[in-house]
C-alpha atoms as an extended CHARMM CRD file, in Angstrom:
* protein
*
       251  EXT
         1         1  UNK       CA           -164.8300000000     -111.2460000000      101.4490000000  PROA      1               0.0000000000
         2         2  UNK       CA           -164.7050000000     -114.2270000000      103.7630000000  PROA      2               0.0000000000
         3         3  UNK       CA           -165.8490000000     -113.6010000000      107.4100000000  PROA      3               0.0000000000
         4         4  UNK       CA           -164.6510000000     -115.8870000000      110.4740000000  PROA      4               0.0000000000
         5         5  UNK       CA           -166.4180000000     -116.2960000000      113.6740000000  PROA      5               0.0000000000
         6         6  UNK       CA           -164.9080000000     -117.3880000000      117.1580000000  PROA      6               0.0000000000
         7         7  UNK       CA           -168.2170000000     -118.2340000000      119.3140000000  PROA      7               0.0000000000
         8         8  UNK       CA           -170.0740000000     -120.5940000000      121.6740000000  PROA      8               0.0000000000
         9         9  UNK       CA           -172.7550000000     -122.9580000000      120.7440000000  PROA      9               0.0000000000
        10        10  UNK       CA           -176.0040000000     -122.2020000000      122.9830000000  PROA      10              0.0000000000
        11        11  UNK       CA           -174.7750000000     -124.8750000000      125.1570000000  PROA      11              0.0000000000
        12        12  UNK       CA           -172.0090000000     -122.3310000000      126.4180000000  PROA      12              0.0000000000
        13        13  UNK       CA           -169.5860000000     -125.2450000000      126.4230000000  PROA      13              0.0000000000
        14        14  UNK       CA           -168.6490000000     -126.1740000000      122.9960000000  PROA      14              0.0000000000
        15        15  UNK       CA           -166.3400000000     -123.2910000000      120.9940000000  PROA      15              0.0000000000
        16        16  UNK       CA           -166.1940000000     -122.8970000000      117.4330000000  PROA      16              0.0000000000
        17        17  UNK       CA           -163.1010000000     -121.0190000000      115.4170000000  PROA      17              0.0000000000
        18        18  UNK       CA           -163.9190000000     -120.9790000000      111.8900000000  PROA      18              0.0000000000
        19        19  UNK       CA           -160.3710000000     -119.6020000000      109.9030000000  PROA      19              0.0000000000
        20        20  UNK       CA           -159.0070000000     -120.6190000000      106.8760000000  PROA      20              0.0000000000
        21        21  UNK       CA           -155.0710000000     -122.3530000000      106.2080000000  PROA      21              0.0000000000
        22        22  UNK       CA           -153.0990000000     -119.8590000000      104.7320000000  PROA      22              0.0000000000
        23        23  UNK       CA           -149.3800000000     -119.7250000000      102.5570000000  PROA      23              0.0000000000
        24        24  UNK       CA           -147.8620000000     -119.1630000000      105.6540000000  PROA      24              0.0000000000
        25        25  UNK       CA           -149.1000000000     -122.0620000000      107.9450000000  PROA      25              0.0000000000
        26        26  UNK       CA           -148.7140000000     -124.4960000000      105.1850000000  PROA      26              0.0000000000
        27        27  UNK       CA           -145.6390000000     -127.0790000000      104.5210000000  PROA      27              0.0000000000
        28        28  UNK       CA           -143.9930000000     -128.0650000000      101.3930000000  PROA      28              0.0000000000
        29        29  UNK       CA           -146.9560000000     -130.4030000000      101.0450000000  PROA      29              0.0000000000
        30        30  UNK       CA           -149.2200000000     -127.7640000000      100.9350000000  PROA      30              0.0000000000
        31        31  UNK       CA           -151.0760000000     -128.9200000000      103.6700000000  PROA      31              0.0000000000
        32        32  UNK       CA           -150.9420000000     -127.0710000000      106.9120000000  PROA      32              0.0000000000
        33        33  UNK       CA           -147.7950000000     -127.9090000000      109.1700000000  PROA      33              0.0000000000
        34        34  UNK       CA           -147.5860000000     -130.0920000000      112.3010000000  PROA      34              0.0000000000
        35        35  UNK       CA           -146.3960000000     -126.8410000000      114.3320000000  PROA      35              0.0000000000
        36        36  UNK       CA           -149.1370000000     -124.3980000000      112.8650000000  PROA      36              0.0000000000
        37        37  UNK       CA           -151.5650000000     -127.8650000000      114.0640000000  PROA      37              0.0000000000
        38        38  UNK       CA           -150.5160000000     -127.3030000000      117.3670000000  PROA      38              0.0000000000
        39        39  UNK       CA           -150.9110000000     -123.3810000000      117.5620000000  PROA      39              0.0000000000
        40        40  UNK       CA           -154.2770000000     -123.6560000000      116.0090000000  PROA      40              0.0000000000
        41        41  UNK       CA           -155.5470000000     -126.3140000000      118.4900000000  PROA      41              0.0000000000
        42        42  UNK       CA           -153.9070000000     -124.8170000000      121.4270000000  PROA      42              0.0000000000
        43        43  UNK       CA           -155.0770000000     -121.0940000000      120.5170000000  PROA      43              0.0000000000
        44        44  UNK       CA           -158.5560000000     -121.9680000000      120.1370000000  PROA      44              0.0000000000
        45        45  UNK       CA           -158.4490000000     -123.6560000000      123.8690000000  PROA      45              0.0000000000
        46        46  UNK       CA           -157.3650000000     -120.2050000000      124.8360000000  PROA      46              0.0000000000
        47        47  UNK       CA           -160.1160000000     -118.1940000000      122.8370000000  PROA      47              0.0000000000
        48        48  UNK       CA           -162.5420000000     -120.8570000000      124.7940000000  PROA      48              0.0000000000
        49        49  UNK       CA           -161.7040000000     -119.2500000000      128.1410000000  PROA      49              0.0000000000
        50        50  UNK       CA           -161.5480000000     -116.4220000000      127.1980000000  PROA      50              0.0000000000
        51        51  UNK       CA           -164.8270000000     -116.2110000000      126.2380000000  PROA      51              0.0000000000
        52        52  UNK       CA           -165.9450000000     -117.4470000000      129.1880000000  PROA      52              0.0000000000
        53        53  UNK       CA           -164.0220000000     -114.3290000000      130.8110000000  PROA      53              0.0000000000
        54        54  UNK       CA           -160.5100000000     -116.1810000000      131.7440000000  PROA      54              0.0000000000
        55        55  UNK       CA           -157.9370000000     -114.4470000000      129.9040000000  PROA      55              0.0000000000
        56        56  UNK       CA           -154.4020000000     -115.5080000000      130.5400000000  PROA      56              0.0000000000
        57        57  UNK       CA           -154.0080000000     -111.8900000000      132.8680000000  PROA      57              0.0000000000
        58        58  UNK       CA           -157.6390000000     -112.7820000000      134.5490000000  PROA      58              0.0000000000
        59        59  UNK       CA           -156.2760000000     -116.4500000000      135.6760000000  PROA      59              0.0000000000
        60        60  UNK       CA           -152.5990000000     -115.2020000000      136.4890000000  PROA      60              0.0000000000
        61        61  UNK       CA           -154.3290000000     -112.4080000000      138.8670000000  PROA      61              0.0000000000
        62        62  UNK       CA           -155.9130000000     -115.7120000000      140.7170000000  PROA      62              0.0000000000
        63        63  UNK       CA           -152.6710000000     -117.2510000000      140.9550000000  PROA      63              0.0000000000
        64        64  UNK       CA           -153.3590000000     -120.0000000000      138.0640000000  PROA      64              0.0000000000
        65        65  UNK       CA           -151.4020000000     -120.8760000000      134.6860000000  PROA      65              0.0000000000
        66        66  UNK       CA           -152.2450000000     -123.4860000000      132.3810000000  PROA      66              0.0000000000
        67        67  UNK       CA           -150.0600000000     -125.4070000000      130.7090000000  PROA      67              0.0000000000
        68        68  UNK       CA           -150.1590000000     -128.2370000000      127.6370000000  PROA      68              0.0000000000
        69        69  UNK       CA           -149.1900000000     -131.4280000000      128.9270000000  PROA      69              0.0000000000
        70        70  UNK       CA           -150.2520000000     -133.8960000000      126.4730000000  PROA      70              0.0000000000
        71        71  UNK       CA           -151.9050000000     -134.3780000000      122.8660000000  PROA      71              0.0000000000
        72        72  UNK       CA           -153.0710000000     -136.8660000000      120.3560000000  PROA      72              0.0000000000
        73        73  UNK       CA           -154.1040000000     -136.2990000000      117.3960000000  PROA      73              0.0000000000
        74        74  UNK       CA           -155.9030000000     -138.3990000000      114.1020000000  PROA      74              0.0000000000
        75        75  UNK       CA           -155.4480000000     -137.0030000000      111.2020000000  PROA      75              0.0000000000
        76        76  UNK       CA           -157.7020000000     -138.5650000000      108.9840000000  PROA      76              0.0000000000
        77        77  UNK       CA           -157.0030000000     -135.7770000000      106.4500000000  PROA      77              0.0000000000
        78        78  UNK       CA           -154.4940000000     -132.7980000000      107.5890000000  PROA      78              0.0000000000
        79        79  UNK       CA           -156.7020000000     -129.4280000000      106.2970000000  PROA      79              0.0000000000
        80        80  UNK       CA           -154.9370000000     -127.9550000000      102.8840000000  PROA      80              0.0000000000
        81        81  UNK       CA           -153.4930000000     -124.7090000000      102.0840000000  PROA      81              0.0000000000
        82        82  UNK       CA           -156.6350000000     -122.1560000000      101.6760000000  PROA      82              0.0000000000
        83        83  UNK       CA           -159.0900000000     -124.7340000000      102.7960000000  PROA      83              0.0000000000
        84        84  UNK       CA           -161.4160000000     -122.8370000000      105.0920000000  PROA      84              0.0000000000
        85        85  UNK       CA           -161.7670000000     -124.7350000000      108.2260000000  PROA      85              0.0000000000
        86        86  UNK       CA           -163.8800000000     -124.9680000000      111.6310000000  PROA      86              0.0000000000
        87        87  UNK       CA           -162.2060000000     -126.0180000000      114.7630000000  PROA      87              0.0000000000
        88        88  UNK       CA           -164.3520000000     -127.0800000000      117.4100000000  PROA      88              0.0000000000
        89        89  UNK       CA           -163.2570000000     -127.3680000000      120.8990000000  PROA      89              0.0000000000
        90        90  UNK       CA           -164.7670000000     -128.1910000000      124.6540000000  PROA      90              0.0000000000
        91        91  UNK       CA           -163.4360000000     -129.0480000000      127.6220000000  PROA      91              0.0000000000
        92        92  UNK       CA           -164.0680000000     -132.7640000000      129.4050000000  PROA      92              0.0000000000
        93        93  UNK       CA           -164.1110000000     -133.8170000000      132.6730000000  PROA      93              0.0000000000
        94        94  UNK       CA           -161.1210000000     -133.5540000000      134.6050000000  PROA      94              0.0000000000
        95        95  UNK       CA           -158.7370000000     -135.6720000000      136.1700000000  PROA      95              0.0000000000
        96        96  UNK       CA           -156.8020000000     -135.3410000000      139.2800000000  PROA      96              0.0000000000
        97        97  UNK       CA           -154.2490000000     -133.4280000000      138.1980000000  PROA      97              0.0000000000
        98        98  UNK       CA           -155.0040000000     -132.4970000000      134.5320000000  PROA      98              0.0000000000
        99        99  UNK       CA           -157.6610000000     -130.3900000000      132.6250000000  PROA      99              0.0000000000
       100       100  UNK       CA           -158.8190000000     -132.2970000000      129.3090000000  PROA      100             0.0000000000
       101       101  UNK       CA           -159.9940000000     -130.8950000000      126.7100000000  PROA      101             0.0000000000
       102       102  UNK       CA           -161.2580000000     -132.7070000000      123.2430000000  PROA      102             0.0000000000
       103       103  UNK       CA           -161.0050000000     -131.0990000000      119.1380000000  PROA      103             0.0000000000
       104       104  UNK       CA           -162.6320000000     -131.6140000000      115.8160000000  PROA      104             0.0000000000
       105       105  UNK       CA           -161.4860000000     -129.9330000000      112.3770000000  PROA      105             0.0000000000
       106       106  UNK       CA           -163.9350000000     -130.1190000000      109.8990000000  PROA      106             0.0000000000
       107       107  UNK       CA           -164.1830000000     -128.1410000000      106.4160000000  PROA      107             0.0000000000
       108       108  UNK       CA           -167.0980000000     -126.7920000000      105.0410000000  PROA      108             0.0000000000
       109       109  UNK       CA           -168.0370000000     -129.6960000000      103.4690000000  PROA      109             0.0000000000
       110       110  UNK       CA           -168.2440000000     -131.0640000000      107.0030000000  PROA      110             0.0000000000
       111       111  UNK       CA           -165.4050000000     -133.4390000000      106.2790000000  PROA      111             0.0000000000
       112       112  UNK       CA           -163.7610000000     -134.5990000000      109.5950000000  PROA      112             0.0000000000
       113       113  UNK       CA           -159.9740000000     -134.2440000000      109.1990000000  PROA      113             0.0000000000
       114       114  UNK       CA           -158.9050000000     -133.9330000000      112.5690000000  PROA      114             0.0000000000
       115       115  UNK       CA           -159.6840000000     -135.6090000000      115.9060000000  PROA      115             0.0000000000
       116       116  UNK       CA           -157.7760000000     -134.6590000000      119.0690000000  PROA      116             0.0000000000
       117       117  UNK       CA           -157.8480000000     -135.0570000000      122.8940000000  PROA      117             0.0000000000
       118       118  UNK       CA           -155.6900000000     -133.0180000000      125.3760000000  PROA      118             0.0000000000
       119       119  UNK       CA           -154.3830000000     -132.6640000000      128.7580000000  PROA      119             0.0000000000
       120       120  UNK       CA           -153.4810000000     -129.7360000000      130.8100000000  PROA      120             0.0000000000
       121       121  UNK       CA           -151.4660000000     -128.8470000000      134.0470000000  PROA      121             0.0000000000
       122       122  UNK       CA           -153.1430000000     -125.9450000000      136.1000000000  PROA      122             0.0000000000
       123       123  UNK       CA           -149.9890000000     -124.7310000000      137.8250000000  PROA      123             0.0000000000
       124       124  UNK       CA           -148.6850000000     -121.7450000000      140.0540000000  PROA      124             0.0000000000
       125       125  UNK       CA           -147.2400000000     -119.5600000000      138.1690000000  PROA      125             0.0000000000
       126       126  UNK       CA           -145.0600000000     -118.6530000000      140.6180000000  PROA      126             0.0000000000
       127       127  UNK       CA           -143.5940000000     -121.1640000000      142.4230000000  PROA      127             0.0000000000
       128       128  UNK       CA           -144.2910000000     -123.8580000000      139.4900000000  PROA      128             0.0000000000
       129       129  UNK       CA           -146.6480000000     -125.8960000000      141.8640000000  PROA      129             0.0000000000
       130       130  UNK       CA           -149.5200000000     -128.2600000000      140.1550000000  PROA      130             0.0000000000
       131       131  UNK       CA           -152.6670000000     -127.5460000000      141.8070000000  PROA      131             0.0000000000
       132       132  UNK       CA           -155.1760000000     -130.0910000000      141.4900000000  PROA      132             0.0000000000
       133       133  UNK       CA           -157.8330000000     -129.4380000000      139.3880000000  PROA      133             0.0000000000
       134       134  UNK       CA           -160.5070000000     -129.6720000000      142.4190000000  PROA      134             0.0000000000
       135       135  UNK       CA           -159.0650000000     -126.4790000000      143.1130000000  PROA      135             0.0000000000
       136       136  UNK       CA           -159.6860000000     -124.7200000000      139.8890000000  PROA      136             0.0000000000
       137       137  UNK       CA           -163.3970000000     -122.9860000000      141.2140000000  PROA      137             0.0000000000
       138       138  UNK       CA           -163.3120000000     -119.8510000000      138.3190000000  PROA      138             0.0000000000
       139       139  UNK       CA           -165.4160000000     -122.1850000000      137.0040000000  PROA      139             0.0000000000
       140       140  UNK       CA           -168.0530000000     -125.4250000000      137.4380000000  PROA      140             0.0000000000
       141       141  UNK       CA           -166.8510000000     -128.5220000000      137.4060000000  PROA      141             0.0000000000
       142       142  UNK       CA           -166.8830000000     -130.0460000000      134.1680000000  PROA      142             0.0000000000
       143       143  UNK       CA           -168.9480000000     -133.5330000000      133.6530000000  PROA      143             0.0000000000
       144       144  UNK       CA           -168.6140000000     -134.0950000000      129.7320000000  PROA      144             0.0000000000
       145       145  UNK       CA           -167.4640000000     -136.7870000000      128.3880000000  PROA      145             0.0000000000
       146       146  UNK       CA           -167.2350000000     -138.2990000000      124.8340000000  PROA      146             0.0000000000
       147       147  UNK       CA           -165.6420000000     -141.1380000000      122.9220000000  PROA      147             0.0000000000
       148       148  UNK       CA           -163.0180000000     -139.7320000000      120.8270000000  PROA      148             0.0000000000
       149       149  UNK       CA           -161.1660000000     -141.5520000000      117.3820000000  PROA      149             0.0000000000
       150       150  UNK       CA           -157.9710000000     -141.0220000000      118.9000000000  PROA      150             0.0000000000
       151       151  UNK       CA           -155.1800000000     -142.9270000000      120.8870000000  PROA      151             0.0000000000
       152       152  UNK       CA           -155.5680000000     -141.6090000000      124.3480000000  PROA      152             0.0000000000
       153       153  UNK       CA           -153.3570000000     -138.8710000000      125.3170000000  PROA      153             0.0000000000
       154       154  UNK       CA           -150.9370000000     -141.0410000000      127.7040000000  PROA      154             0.0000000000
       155       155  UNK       CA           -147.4590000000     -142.1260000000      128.7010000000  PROA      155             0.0000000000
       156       156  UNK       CA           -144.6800000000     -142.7490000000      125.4410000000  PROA      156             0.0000000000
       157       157  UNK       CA           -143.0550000000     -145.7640000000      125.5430000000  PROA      157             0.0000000000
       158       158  UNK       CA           -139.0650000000     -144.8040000000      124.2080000000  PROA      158             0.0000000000
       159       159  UNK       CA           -137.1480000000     -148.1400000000      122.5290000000  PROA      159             0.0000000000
       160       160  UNK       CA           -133.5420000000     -148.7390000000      122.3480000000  PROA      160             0.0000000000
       161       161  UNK       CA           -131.6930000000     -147.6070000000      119.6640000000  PROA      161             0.0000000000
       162       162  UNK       CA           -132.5400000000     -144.3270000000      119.7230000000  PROA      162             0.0000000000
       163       163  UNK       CA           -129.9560000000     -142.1800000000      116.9170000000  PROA      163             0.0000000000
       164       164  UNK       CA           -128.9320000000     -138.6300000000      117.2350000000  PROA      164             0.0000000000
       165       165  UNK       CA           -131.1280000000     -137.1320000000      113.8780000000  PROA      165             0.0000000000
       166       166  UNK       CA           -130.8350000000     -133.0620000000      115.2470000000  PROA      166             0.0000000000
       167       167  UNK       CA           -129.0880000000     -130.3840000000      117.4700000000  PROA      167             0.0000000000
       168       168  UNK       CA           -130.3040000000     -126.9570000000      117.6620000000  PROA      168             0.0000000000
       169       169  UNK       CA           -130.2840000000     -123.5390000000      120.1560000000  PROA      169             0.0000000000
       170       170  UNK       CA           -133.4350000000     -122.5860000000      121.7460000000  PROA      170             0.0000000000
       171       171  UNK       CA           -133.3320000000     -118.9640000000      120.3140000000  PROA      171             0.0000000000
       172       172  UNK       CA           -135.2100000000     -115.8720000000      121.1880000000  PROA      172             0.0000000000
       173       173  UNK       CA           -138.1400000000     -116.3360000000      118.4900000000  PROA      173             0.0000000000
       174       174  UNK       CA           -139.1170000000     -120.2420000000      120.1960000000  PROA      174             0.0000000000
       175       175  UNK       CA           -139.8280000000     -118.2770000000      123.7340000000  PROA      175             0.0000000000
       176       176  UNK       CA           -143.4170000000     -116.9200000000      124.5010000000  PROA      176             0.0000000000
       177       177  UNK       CA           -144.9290000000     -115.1610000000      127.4250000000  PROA      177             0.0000000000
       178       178  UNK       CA           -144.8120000000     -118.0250000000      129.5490000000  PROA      178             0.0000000000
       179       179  UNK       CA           -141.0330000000     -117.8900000000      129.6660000000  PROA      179             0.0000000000
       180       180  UNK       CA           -140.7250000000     -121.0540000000      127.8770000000  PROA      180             0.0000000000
       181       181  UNK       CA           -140.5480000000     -122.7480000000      124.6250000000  PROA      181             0.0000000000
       182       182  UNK       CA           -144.0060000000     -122.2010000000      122.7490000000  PROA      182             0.0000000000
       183       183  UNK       CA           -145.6100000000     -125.7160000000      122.6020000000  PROA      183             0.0000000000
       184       184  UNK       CA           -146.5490000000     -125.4400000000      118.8690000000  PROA      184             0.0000000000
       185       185  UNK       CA           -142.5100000000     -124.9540000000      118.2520000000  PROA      185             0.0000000000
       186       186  UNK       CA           -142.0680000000     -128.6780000000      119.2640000000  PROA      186             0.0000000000
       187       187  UNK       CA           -144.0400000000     -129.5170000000      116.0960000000  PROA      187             0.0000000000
       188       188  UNK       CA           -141.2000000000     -127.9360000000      113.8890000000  PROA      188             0.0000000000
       189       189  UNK       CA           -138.5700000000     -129.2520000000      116.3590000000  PROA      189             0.0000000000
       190       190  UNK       CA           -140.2700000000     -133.0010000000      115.3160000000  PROA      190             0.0000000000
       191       191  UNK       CA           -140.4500000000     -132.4910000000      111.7390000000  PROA      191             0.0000000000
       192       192  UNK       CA           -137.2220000000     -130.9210000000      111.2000000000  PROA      192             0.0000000000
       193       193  UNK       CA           -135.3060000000     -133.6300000000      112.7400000000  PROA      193             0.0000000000
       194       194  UNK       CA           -136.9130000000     -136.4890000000      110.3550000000  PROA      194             0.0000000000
       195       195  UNK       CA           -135.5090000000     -137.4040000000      107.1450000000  PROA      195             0.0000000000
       196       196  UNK       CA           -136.7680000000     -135.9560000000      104.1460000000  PROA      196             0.0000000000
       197       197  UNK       CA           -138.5200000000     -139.0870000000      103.0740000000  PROA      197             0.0000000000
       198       198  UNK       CA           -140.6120000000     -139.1270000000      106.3780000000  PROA      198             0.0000000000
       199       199  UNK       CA           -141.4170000000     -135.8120000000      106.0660000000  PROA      199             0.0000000000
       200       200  UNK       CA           -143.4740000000     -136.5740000000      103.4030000000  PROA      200             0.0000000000
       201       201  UNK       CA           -145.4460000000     -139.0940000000      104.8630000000  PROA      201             0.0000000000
       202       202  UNK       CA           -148.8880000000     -138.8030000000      105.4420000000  PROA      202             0.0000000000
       203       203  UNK       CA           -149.3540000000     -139.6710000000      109.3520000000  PROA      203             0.0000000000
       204       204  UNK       CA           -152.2910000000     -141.3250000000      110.5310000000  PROA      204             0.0000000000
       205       205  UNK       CA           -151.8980000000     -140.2360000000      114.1500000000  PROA      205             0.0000000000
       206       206  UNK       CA           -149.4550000000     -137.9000000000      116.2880000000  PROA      206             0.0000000000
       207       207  UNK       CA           -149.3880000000     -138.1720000000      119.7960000000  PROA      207             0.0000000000
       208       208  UNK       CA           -146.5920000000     -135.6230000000      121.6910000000  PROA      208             0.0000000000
       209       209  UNK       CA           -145.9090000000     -135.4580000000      125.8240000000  PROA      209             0.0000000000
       210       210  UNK       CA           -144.1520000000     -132.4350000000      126.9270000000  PROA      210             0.0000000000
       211       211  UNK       CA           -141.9230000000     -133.4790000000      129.9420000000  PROA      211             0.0000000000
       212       212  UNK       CA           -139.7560000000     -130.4540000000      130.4560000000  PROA      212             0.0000000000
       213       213  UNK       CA           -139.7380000000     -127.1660000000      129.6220000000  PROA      213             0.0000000000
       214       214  UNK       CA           -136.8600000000     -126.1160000000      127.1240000000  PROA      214             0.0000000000
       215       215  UNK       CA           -135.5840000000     -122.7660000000      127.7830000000  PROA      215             0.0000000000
       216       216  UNK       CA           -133.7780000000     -119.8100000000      126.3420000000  PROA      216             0.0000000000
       217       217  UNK       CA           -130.0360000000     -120.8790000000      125.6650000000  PROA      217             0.0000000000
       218       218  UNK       CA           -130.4450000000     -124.2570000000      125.7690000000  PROA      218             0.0000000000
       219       219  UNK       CA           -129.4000000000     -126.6770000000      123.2270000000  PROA      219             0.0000000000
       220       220  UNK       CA           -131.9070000000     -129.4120000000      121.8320000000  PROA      220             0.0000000000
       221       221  UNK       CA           -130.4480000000     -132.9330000000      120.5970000000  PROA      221             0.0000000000
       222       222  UNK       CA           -133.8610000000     -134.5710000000      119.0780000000  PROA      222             0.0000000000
       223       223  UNK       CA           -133.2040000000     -138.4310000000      118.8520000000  PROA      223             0.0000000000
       224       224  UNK       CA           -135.4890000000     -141.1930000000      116.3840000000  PROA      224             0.0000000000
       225       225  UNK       CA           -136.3140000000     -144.7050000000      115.9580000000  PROA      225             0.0000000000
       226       226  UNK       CA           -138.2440000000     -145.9050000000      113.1870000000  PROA      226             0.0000000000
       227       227  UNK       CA           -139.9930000000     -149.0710000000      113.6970000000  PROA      227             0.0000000000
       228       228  UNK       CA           -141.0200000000     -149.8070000000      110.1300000000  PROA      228             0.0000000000
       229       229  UNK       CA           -142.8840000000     -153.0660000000      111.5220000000  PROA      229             0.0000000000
       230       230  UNK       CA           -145.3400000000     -151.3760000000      113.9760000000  PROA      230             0.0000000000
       231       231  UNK       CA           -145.2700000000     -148.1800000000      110.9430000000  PROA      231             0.0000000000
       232       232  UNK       CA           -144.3400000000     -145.6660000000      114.3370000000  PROA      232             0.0000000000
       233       233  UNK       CA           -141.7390000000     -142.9450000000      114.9080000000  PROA      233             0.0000000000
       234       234  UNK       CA           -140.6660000000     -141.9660000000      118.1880000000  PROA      234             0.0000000000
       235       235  UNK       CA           -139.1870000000     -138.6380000000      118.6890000000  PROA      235             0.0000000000
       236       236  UNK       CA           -137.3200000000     -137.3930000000      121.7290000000  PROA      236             0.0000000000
       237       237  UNK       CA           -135.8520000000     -134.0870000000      122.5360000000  PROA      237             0.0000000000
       238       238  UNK       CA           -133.4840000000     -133.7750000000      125.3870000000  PROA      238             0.0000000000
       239       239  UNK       CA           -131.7550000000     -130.6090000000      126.4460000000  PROA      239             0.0000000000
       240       240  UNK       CA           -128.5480000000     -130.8390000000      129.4210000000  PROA      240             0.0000000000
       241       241  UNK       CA           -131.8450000000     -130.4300000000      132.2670000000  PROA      241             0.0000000000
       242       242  UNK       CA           -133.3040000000     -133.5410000000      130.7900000000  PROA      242             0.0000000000
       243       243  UNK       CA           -136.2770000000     -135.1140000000      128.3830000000  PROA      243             0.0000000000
       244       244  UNK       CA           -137.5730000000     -132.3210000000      127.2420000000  PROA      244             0.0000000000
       245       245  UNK       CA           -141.1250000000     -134.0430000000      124.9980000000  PROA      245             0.0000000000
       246       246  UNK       CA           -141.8320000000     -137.0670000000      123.8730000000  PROA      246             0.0000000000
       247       247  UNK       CA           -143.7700000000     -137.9080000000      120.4530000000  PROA      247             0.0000000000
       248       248  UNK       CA           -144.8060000000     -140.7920000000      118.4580000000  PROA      248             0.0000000000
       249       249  UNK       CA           -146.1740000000     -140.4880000000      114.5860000000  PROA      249             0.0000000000
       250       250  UNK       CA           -147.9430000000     -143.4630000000      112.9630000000  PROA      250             0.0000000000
       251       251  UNK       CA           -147.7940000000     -144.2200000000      109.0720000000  PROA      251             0.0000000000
């Protein structure tokens, strides 16, 4: 019987989730899917503080929320169905206004298959407010910092030409307890809207920006322009309150 661990290295900064890629995380290509990617990445950043005793309820009862702004991602080999798999996580030194945080999936081979950096917003729950990360004192200041394989986690450039590829309601099942759209959703929201041909690609890097949270009742038009020169897809998803992400995927 397999066993998985969620724990700190004696460093007390670096978190490891060993799990494995089941049926149900897995796409058509057997390998697991861009919005499962996202869940796994962004629950294990969760686990992280909460192992350092921040919960979500411990760092809502100090007036704090924090939020995925932006990821990128290298996916030097996306982990297969059933492959058992360590993610590796640890927060960076901060900017101004965002919380970074950097990834590593490796099997048990120790094969590197994903590389990822991240950015967060540490808002006020109530009123919506960023507060700057100076302020953020349930912890010490962070100081790490590491070169990472990745594109940088940064603004999306959007060409002309964009074309209409999806529509879709924000239903009941995308919402979490946020209030909001889940951000792993947007990785189905992405994938959905490309052509069958793309979907079958195997993407070198993914890089997504979430601009504007989509909300219950909304409807979702997801534009795309291929740019088979530079090998890059950008993705956009608007809903009637504006952009709601950003993405890019390179072939």
């Amino acid at each position: 019987m397999d066993t998985f661990r969620l724990f700190h290295e004696e460093d007390g900064l670096t978190f490891r989730h060993e799990t494995r890629v089941y049926f149900s995380q897995s796409s058509s290509n057997k390998v697991i899917s861009m919005s499962e990617l996202l869940r796994l990445t962004s629950d294990t950043a969760v686990e992280d503080y909460r192992a350092q005793g921040m919960s979500r309820d411990m760092l809502l009862e100090h007036g704090y929320a924090i939020l995925v702004s932006r990821c990128s991602f290298r996916l030097h080999r996306l982990p297969r169905e059933n492959e058992r798999v360590t993610v590796t996580t640890w927060e960076e030194k901060s900017e101004a206004l965002q919380l970074c945080r950097a990834y590593d999936i490796t099997n048990d081979s120790g094969e590197l298959l994903v590389t990822g950096s991240s950015t967060w917003l540490l808002v006020d729950p109530v009123g919506r407010r960023i507060i700057p990360t100076k302020n953020f004192t349930l912890r010490k200041p962070v100081t790490k910092q590491t070169e990472r394989d990745c594109l940088k986690p940064g603004k999306i450039f959007i060409p002309e030409g964009m074309e209409l590829a999806d529509e879709r309601m924000i239903r009941y099942s995308d919402i979490d307890g946020n209030g909001h759209t889940n951000n792993s959703r947007y990785g189905a929201f992405i994938m959905d809207a490309l052509p069958e041909a793309d979907r079958k690609r195997q993407f070198k890097d993914f890089r997504l920006n979430y601009s504007k949270e989509a909300m219950l009742g909304q409807k979702l038009q997801v534009f795309l322009h291929n740019n088979a020169e530079a090998q890059l897809i950008t993705v956009v998803g608007k809903t009637e309150s504006g952009t709601s992400f950003e993405a890019e995927l390179y072939y």
